[in-house]
One Martini backbone bead per residue (centre of mass of N, CA, C, O) as a GRO file, in nm:
protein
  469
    1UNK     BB    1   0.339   0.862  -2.026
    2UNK     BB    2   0.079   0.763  -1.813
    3UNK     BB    3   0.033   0.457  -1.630
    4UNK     BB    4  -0.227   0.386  -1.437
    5UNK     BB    5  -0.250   0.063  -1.420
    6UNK     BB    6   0.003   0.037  -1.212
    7UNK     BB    7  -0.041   0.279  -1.063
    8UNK     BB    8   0.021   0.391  -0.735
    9UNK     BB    9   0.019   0.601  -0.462
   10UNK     BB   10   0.293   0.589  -0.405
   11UNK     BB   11   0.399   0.640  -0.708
   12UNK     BB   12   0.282   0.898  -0.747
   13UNK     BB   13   0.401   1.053  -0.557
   14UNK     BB   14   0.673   1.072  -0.615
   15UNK     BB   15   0.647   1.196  -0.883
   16UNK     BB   16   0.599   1.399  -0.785
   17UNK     BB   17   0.832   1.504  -0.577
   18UNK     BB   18   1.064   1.468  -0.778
   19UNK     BB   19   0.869   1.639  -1.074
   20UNK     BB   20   0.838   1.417  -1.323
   21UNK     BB   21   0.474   1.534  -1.227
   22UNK     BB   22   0.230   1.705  -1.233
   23UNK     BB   23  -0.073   1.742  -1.101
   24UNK     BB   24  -0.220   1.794  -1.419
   25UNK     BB   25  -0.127   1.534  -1.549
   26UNK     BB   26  -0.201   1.313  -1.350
   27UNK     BB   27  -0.524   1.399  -1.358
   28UNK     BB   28  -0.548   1.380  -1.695
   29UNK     BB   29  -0.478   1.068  -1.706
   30UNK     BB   30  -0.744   1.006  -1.493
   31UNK     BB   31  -0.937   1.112  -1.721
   32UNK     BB   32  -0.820   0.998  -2.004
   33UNK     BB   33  -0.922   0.709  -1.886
   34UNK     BB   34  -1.188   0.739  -1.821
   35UNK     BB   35  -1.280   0.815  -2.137
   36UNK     BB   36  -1.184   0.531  -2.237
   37UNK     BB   37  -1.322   0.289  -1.994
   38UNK     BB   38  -1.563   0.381  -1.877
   39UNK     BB   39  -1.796   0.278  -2.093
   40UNK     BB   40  -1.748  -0.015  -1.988
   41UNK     BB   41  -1.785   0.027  -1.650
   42UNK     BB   42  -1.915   0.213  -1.487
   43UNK     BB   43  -1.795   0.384  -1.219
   44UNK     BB   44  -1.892   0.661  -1.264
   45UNK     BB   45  -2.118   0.968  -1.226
   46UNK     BB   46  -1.897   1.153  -1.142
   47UNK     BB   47  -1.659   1.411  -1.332
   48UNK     BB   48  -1.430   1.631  -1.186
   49UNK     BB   49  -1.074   1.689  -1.188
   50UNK     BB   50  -0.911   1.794  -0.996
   51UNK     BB   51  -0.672   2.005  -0.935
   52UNK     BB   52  -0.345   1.913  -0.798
   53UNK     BB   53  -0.036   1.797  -0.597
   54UNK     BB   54  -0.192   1.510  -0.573
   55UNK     BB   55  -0.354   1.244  -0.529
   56UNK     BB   56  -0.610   1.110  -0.643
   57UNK     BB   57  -0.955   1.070  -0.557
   58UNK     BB   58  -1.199   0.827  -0.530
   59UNK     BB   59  -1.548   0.844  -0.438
   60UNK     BB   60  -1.838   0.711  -0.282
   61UNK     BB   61  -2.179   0.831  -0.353
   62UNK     BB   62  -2.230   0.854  -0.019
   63UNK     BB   63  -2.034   1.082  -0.018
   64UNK     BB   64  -2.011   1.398   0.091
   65UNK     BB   65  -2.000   1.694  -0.108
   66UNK     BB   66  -1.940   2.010  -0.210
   67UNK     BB   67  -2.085   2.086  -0.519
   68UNK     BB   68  -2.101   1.760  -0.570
   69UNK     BB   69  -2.286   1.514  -0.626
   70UNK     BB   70  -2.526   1.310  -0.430
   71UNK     BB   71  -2.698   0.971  -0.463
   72UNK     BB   72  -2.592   0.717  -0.385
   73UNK     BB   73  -2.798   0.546  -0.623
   74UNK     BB   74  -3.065   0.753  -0.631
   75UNK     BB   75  -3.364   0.892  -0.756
   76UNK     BB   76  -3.397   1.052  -0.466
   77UNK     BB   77  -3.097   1.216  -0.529
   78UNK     BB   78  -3.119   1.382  -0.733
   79UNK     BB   79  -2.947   1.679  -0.789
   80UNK     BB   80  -2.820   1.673  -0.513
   81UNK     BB   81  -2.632   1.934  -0.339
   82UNK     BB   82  -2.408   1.990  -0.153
   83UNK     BB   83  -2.281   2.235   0.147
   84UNK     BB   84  -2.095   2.035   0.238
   85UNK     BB   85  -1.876   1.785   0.414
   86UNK     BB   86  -1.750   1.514   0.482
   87UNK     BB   87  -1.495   1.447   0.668
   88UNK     BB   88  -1.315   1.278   0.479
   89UNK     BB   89  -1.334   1.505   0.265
   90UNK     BB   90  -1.174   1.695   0.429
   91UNK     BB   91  -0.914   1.512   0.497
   92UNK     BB   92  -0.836   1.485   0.179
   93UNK     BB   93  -0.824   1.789   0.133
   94UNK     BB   94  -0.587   1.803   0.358
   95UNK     BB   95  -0.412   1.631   0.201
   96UNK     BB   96  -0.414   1.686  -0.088
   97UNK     BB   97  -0.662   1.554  -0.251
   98UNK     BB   98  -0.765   1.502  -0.547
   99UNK     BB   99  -1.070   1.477  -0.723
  100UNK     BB  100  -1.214   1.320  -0.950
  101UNK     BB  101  -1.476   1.142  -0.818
  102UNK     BB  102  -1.800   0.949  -0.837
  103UNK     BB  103  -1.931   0.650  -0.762
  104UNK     BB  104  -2.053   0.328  -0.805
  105UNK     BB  105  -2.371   0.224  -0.600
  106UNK     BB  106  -2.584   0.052  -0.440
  107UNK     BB  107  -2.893   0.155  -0.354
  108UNK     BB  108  -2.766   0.270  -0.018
  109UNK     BB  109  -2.563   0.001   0.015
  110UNK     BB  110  -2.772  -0.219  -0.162
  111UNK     BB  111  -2.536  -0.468  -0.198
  112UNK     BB  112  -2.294  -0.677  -0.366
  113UNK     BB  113  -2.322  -0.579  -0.763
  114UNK     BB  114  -2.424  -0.283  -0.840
  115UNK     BB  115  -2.693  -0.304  -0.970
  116UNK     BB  116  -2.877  -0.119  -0.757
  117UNK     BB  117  -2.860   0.082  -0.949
  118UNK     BB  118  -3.039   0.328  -1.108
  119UNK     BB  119  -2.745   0.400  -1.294
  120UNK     BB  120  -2.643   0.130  -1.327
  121UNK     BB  121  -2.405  -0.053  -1.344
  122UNK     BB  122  -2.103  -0.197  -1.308
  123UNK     BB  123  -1.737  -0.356  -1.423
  124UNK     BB  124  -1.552  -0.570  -1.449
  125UNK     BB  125  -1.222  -0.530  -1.532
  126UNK     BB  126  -1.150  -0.854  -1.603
  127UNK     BB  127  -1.514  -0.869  -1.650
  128UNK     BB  128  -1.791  -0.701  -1.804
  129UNK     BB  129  -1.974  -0.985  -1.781
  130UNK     BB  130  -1.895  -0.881  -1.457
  131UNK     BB  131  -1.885  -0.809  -1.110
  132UNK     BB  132  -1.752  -0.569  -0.898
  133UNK     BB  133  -1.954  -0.570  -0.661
  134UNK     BB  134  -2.045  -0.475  -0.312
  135UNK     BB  135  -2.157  -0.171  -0.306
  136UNK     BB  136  -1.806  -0.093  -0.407
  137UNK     BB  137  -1.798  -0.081  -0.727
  138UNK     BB  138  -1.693   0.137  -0.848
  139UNK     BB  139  -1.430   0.185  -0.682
  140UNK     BB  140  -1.294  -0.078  -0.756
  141UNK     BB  141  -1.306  -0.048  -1.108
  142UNK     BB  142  -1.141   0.189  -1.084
  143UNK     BB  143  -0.873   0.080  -0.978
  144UNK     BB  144  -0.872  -0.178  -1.174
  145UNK     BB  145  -0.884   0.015  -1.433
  146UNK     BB  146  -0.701   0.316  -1.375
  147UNK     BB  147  -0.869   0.553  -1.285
  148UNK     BB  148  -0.762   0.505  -0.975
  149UNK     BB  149  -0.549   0.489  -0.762
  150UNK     BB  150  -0.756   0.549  -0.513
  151UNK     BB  151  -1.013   0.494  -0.256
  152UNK     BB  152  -1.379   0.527  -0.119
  153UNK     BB  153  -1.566   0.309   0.099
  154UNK     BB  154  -1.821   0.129   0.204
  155UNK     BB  155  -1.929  -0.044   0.495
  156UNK     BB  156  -2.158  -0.300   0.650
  157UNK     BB  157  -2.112  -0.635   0.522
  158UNK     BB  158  -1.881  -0.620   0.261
  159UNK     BB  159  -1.853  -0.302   0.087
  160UNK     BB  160  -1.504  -0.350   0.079
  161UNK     BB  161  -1.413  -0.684   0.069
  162UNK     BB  162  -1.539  -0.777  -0.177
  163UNK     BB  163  -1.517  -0.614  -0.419
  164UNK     BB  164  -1.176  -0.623  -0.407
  165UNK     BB  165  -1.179  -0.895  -0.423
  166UNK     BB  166  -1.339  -0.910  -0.740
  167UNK     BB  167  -1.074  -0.711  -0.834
  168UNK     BB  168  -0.800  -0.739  -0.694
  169UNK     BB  169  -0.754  -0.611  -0.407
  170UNK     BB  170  -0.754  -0.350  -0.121
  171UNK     BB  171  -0.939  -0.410   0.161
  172UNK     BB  172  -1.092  -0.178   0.446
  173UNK     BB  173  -1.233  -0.254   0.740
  174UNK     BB  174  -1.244  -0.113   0.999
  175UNK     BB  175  -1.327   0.006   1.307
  176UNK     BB  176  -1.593   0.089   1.481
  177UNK     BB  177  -1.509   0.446   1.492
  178UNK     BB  178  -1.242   0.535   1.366
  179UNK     BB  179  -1.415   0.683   1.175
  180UNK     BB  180  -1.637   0.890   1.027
  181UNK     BB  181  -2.012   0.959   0.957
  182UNK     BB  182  -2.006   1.239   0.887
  183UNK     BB  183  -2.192   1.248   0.556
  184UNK     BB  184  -2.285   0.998   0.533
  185UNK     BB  185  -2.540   0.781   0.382
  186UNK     BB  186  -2.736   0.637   0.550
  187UNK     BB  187  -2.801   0.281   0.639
  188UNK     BB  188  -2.658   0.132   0.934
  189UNK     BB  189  -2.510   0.288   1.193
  190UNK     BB  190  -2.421   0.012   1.339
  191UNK     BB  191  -2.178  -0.021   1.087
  192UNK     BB  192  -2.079   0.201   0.932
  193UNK     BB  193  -1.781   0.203   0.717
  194UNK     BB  194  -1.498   0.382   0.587
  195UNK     BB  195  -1.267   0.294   0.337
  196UNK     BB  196  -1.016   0.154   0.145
  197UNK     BB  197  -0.901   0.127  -0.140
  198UNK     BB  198  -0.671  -0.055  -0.343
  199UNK     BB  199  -0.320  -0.193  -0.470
  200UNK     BB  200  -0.192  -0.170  -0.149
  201UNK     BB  201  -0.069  -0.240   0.113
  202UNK     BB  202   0.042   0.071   0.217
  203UNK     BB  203  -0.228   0.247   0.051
  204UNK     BB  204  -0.396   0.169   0.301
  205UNK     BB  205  -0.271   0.313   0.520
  206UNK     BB  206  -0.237   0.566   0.429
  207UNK     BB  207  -0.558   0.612   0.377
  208UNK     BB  208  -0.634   0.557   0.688
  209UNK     BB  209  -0.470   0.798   0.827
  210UNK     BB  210  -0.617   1.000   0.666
  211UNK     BB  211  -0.920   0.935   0.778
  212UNK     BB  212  -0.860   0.895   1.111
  213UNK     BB  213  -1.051   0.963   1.381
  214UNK     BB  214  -1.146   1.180   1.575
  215UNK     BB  215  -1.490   1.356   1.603
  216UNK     BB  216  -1.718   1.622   1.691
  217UNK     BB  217  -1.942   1.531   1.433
  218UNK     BB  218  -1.915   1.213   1.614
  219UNK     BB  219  -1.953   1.021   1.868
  220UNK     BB  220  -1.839   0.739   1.758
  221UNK     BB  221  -1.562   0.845   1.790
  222UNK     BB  222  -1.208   0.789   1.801
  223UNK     BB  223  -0.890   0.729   1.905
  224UNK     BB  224  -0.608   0.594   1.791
  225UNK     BB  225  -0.383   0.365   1.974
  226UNK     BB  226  -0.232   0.430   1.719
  227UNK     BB  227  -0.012   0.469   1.476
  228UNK     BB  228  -0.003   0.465   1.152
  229UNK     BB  229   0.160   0.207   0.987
  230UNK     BB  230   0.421   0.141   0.750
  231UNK     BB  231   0.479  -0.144   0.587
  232UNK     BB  232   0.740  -0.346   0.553
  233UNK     BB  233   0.778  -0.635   0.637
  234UNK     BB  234   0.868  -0.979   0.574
  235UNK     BB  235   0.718  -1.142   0.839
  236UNK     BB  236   0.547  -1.382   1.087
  237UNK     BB  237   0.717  -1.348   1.343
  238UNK     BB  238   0.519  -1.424   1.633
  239UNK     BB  239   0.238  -1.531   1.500
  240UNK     BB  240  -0.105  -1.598   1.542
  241UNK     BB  241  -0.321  -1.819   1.327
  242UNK     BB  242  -0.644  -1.845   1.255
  243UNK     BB  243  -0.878  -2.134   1.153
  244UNK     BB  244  -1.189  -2.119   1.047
  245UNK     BB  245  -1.375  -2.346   0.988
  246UNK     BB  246  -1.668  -2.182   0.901
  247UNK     BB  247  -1.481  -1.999   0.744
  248UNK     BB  248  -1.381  -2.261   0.530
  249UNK     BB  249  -1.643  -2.459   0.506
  250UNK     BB  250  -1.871  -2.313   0.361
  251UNK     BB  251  -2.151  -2.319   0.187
  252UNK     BB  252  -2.013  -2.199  -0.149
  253UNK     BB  253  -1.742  -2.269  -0.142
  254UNK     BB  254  -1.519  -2.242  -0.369
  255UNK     BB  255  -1.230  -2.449  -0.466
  256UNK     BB  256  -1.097  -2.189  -0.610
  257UNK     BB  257  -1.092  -2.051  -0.333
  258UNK     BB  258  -0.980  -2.263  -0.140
  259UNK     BB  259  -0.723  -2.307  -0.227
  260UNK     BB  260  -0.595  -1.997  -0.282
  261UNK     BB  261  -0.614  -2.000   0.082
  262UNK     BB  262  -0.431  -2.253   0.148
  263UNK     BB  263  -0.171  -2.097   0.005
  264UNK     BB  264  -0.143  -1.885   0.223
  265UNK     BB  265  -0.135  -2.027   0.435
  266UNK     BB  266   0.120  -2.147   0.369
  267UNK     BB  267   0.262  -1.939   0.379
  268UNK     BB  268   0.256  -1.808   0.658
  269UNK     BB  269   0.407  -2.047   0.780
  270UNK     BB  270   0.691  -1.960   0.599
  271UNK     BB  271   0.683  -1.672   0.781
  272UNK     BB  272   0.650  -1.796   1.105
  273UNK     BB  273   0.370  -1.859   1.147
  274UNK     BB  274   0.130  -1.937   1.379
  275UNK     BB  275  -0.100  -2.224   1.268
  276UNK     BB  276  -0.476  -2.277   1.328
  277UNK     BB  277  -0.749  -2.382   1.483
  278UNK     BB  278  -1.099  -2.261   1.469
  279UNK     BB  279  -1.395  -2.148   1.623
  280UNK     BB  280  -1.765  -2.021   1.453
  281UNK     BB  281  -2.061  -2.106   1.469
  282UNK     BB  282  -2.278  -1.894   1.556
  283UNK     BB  283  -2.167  -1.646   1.355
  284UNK     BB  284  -2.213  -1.813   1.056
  285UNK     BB  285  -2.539  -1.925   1.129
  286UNK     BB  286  -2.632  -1.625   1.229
  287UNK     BB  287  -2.532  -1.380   1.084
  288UNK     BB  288  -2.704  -1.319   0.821
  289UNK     BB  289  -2.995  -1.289   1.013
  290UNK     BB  290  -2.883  -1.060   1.176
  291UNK     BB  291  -2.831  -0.884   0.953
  292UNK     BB  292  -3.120  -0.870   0.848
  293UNK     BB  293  -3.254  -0.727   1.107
  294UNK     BB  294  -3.075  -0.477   1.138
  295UNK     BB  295  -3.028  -0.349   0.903
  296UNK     BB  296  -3.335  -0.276   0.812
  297UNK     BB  297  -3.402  -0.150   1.045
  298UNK     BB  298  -3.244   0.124   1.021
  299UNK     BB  299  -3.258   0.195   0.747
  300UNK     BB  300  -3.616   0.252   0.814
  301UNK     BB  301  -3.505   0.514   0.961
  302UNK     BB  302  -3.332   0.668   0.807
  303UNK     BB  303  -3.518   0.651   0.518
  304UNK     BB  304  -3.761   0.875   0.638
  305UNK     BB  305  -3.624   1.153   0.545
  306UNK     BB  306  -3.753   1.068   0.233
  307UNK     BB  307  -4.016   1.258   0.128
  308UNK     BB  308  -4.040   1.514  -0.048
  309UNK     BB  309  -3.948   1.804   0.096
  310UNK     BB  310  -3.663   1.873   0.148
  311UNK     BB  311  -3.502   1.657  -0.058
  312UNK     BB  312  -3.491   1.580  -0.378
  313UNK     BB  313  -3.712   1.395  -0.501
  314UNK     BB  314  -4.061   1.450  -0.656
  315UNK     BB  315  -4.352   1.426  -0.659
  316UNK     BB  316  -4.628   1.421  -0.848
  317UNK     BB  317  -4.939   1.637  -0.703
  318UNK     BB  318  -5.274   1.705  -0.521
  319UNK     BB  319  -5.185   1.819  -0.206
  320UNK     BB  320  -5.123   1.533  -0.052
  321UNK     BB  321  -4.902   1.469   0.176
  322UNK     BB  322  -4.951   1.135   0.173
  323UNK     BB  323  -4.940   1.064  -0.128
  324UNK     BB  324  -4.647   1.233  -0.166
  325UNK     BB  325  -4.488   1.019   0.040
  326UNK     BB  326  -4.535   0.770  -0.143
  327UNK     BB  327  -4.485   0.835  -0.444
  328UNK     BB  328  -4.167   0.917  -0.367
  329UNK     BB  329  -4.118   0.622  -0.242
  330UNK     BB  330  -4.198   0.450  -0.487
  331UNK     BB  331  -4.030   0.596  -0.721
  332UNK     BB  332  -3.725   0.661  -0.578
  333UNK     BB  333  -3.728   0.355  -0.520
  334UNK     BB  334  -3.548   0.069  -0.524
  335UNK     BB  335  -3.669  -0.250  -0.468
  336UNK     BB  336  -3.415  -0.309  -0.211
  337UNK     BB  337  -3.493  -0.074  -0.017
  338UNK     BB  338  -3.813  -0.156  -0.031
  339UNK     BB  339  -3.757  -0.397   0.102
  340UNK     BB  340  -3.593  -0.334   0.365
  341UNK     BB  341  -3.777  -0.147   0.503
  342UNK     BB  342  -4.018  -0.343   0.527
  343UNK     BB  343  -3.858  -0.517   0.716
  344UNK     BB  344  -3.772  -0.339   0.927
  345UNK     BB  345  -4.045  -0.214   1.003
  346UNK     BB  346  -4.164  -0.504   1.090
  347UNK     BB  347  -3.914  -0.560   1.327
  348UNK     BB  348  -4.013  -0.240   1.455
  349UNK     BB  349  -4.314  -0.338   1.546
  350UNK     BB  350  -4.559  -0.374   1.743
  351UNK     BB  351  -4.495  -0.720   1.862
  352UNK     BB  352  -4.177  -0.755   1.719
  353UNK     BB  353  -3.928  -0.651   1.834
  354UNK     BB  354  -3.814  -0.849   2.066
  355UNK     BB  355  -3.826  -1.094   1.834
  356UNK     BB  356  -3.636  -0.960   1.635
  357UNK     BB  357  -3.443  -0.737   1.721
  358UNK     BB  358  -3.357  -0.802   1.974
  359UNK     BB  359  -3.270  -1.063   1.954
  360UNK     BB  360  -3.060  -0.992   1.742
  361UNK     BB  361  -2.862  -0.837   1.941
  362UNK     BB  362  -2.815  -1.086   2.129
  363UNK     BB  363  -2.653  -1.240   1.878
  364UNK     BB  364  -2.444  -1.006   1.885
  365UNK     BB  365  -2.327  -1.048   2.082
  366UNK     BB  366  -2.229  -1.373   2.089
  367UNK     BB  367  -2.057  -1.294   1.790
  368UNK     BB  368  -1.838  -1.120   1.999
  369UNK     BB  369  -1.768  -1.318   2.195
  370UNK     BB  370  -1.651  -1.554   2.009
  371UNK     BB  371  -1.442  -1.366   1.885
  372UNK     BB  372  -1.307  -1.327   2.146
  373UNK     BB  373  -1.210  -1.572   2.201
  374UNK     BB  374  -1.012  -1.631   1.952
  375UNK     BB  375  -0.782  -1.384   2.029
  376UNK     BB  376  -0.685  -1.531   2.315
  377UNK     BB  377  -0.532  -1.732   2.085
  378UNK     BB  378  -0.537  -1.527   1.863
  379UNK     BB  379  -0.419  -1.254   1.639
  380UNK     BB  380  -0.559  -1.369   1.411
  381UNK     BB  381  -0.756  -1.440   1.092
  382UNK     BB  382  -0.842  -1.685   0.833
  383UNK     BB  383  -1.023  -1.620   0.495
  384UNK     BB  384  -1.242  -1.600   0.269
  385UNK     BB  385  -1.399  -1.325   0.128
  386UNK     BB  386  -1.536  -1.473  -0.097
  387UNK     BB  387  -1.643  -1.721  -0.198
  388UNK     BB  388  -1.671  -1.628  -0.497
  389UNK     BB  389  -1.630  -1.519  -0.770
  390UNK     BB  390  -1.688  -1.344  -1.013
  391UNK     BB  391  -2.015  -1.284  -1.119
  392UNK     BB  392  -2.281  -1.256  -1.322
  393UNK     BB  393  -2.449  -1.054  -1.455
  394UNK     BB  394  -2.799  -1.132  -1.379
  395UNK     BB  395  -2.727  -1.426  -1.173
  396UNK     BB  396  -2.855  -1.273  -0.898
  397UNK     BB  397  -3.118  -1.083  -0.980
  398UNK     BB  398  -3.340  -1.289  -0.880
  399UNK     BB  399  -3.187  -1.359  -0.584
  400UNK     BB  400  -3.139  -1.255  -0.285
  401UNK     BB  401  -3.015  -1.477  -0.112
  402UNK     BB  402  -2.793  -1.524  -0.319
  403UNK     BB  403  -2.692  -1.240  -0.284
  404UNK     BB  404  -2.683  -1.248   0.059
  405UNK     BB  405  -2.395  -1.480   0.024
  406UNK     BB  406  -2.176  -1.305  -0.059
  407UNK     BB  407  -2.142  -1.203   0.301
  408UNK     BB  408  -2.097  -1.495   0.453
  409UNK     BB  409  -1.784  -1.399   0.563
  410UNK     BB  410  -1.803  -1.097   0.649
  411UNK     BB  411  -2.051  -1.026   0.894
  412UNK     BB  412  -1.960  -1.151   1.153
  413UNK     BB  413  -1.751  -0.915   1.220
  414UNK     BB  414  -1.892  -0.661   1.173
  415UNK     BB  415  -2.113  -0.749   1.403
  416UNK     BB  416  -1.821  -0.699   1.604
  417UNK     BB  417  -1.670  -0.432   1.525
  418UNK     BB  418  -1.432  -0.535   1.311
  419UNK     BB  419  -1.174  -0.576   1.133
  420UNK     BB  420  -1.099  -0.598   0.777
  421UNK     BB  421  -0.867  -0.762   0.540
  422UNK     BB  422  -0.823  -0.757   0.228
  423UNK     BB  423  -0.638  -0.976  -0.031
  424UNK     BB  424  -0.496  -1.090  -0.262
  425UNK     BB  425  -0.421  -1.481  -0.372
  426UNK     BB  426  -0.549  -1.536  -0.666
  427UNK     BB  427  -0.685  -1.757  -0.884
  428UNK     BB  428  -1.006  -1.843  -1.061
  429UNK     BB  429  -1.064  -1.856  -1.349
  430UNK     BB  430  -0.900  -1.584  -1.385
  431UNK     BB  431  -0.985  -1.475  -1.113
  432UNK     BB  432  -1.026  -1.308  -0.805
  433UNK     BB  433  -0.907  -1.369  -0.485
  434UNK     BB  434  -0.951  -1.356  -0.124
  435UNK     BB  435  -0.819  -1.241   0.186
  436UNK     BB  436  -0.927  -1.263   0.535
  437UNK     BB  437  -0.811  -1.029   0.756
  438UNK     BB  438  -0.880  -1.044   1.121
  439UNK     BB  439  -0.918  -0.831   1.401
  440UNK     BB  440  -0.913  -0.684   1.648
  441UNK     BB  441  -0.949  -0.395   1.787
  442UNK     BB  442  -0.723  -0.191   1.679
  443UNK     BB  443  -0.538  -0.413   1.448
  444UNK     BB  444  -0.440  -0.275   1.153
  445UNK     BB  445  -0.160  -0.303   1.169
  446UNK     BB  446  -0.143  -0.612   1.175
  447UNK     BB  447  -0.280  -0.639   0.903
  448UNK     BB  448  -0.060  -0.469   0.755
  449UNK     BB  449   0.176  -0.674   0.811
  450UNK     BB  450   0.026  -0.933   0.691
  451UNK     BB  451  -0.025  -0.809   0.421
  452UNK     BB  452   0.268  -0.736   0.344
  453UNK     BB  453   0.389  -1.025   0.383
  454UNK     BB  454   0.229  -1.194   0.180
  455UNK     BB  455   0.243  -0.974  -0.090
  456UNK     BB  456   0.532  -1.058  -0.152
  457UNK     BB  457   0.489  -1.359  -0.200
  458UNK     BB  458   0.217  -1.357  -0.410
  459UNK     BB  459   0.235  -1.193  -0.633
  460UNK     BB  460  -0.005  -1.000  -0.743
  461UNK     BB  461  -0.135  -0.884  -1.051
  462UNK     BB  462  -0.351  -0.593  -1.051
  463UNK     BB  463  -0.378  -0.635  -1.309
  464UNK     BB  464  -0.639  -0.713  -1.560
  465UNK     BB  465  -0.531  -0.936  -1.820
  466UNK     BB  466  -0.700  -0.757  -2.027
  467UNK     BB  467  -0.486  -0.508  -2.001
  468UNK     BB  468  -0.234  -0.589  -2.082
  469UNK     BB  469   0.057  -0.550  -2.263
   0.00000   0.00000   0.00000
């Protein structure tokens, strides 16, 4: 029997490779585990369990499949089948990673708590009656639930490294423009960026080595400057790492956030990093609000693709193409796209453009040299990834700022096009908690570095405790 619970993608390969288990074997481990499990959990949108020889792996549903229904997690793409794959579908299949599934996630990558999906929530393997976060909710409870090895999120404000962080996992937020958006269902374009869910900093790289690269239909991709190293190394010496200020003493920030945060980060110095403050003010001041304006306005303009004429869902009309433009996008959009559009196209509408939107971008400058400043002095940054543990499902859904602060630590570097790595660090109130480490452009191996030799020390074992035999 395969116990998909503890199995890693790296002891999957070994595994096939060895022989001990046919790729036909593995694949139906974790259709049998999702078949036990997902009705709890509601991880899937759709279960495929492609057979092949290699490790399989779950798509978080705003990845295009060729063949597969791709929904965003929106009544507005209901029934759509993609005839092409997103790159990085197609860079899977090229590493002979077969397709389990695809996940639930908040409509159009639109939430924190995976809760704004139109297909109902995901729920924690943790605590069923608590969110797995979000946007990439679904994909996060797959891998803690022992559903799929290794998976695949989009990040825009924080949709790979909180849900990682509130599921007890290893999430990376790349460098923005490393990874392509080439059939990705866009949400605010200058921030999309897909990455790795895990459950080991070692299987982050692996599967990051594996989507990442310049593509050319994408333009905004680039070449990485190195190739991707998996991490071996058990010490942090000769790393200078950097504690800001405000990102860690934000309000908000839970005591049992912050203690095992605190116990990281004494980790990291007893591994020989060179360990300081410093300071990140107008980053976390402004980062949130500077993010509520780019992303709704790009939001607003790329969701106008969706009119019910070309595909995807189409109300019922009496000819009038006005109407029909309407009744489909008010019937298809669930509340928060609804939200989003609106507060967006009002910040990119005429007289209103350079106080809104404009003035954002220039405050996203200033939020990206700061953060350049910080690295002139250190080589790292650490802070907690999610202010709180996983909150109860239906605690925060009638709140949307409550809602979007729990973003308040990952969005200012997202807003600087910056890499960001989450791993588990310990437990508050029996949930897990998680480190954001954080570099400057094209820093992933160093994160993969330090994440990988604090993880051996912090031994945080990242079954579900109620899970466990």
């Amino acid at each position: 029997m395969i116990e998909t619970l503890r199995l890693t993608a790296e002891e999957a390969a070994r595994l096939l490779e060895s022989g001990e288990v046919s790729g036909d074997e593995l694949a139906g481990a974790y259709v049998e585990a999702i078949g036990e499990r997902d009705p709890d959990l509601h991880a899937y949108l759709h279960v495929v369990g492609e057979p092949g020889n290699g490790v399989p792996i779950a798509l978080k549903d705003n990845i295009t499949t060729r063949g597969v229904p791709t929904t965003a997690g929106s009544r507005i793409l209901e029934g759509y089948v993609p005839v092409f794959d997103s790159t990085v579908a197609t860079r899977v299949k090229e590493a002979r990673l077969p397709l389990i599934g695809k996940t639930n996630l908040d409509e159009f990558a639109m939430g924190s708590s995976t809760e704004n999906s139109a297909y109902g929530p995901s729920k924690n393997p943790w605590d069923p009656e608590r969110v797995p976060g979000g946007s990439s909710g679904g994909t996060a409870a797959a891998v803690a639930g022992g559903l799929a090895p290794w998976g695949l999120g989009s990040d825009t404000g924080g949709s790979i490294k909180q849900p990682a962080s509130l599921c007890g996992l290893v999430g990376l937020r790349p460098t923005y423009g490393t990874v392509s958006r080439y059939g990705i269902v866009a949400f605010a374009s200058s921030l999309d960026q897909v990455g790795p869910i895990t459950k080991t900093v070692r299987d982050c790289a692996r599967l990051y080595g594996t989507i990442a690269g310049r593509d050319a239909c994408d333009s905004t991709t680039v070449e990485l400057q190195e190739p991707v190293a998996i991490p071996d190394g058990e010490d942090l010496k000769g790393l200078r790492i950097g504690i800001p200020k405000e990102l860690n003493e934000a309000e908000g920030i839970e005591p049992g956030v912050s203690d095992a945060v605190a116990k990281a980060i004494k980790l990291a110095e007893d591994l020989g990093a060179e360990v300081g403050e410093c300071r990140l003010p107008r980053s976390v001041d402004y980062g949130l609000a500077c993010y509520y304006l780019v992303a709704p306005a790009e939001a607003s303009s790329n969701l106008a693709r969706y009119d019910g004429v070309r595909y995807g869902f189409r109300a019922a009309g009496d000819g009038d193409l006005t109407a029909l433009y309407s009744r489909t996008r008010w019937e298809g959009f669930g509340p928060e796209p609804r939200r989003r559009i609106l507060i967006g196209t009002y910040a990119l509408s005429a007289g209103y453009y350079d106080a809104f939107y404009g003035q954002a971008q220039k405050v996203r400058t200033v939020i990206a040299q700061e953060h350049a400043a910080a690295f002139e002095d250190y080589d790292l940054l650490l802070s907690p990834t999610s202010p709180t543990v996983a909150f109860k499902i239906g605690e925060k859904a009638e709140n949307p700022l409550a809602m979007y602060l729990s973003d308040l630590l990952t969005i200012p570097s997202n807003m600087a096009g910056l890499p960001g790595l989450s791993i588990p660090c310990g437990l508050s109130e029996g949930l897990p908690v998680g480190l954001q480490i954080l570099g400057p452009q094209f820093s992933e191996n160093l994160m993969f570095r330090a994440g990988h030799a604090l993880e051996q020390v912090l031994a945080f074992d990242f079954v579900p405790e109620r899970l466990r035999v």
